[in-house]
C-alpha positions in Angstrom: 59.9 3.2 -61.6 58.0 0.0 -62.2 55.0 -1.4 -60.4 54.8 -5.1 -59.8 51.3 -6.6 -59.3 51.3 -10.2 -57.6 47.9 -11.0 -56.9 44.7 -9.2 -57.5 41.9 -7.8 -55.1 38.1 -9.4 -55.5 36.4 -7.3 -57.9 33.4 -5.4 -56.0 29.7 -6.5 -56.9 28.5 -10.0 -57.7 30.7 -13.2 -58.9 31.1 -13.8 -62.2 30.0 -16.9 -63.7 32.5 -19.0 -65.7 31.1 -20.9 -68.5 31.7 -24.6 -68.9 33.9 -25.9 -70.9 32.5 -29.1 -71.1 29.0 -27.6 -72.8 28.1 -28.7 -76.2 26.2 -26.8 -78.8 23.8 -29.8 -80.9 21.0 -28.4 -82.9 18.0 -30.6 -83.3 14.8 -30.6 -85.3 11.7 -31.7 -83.6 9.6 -34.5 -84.8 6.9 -34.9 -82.1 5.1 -33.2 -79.2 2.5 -35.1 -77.5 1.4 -34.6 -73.5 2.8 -36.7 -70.7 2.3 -40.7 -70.0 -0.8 -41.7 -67.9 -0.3 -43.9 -65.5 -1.3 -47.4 -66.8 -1.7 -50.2 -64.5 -3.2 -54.2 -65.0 -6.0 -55.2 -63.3 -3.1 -57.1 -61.0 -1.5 -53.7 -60.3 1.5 -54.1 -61.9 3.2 -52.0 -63.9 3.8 -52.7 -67.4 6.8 -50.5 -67.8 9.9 -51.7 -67.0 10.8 -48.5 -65.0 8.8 -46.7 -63.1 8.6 -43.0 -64.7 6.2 -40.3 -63.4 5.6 -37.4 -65.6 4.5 -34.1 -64.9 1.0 -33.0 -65.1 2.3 -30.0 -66.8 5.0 -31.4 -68.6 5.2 -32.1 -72.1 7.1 -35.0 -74.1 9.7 -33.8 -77.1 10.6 -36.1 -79.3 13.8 -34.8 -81.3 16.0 -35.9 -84.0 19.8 -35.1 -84.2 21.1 -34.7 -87.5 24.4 -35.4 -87.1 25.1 -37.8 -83.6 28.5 -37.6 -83.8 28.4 -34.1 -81.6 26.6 -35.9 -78.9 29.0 -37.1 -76.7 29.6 -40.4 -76.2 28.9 -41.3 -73.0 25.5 -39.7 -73.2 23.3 -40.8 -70.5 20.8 -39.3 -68.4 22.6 -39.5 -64.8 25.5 -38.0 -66.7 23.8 -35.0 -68.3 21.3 -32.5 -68.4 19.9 -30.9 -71.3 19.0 -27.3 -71.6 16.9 -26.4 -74.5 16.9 -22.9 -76.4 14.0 -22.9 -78.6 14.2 -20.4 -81.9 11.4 -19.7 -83.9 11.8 -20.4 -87.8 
């Protein structure tokens, strides 16, 4: 006697989380830390930026160098992407 499975019952417990395939590994060495813009404004009020950017009070600006750009893809663009950081001690 054979048994013939079609289908499968939802495994008990939580779901588990697929990884995405779309995820890129880039390592990067850091050339710059330095704490977030100030607001900067002419006596006129204007901005001098082109773009408007508020930064964090507790945030912190990275400035990082990738070795080899070719893994970054191509259309990389902020409204595209978001970038999660692992940081490893030497």
């Amino acid at each position: 006697m054979v048994d013939i499975i079609i289908g499968q019952i939802q495994p008990v417990g939580p779901p588990v989380k697929k990884t995405d395939t779309n995820s890129i590994t880039v390592e990067a060495e850091i050339l710059n830390v330095r704490p977030p813009r100030k607001q900067i404004t002419r006596p006129s009020g204007d901005e001098r930026r082109k773009q408007f950017r508020q930064d964090p009070h507790n945030g912190q600006v990275l400035t990082l160098l990738v070795p080899n750009g070719t893994n970054l893809p191509k259309d990389l663009d902020g409204r595209k992407y978001k970038v999660v950081m692992r940081i490893i001690k030497k």
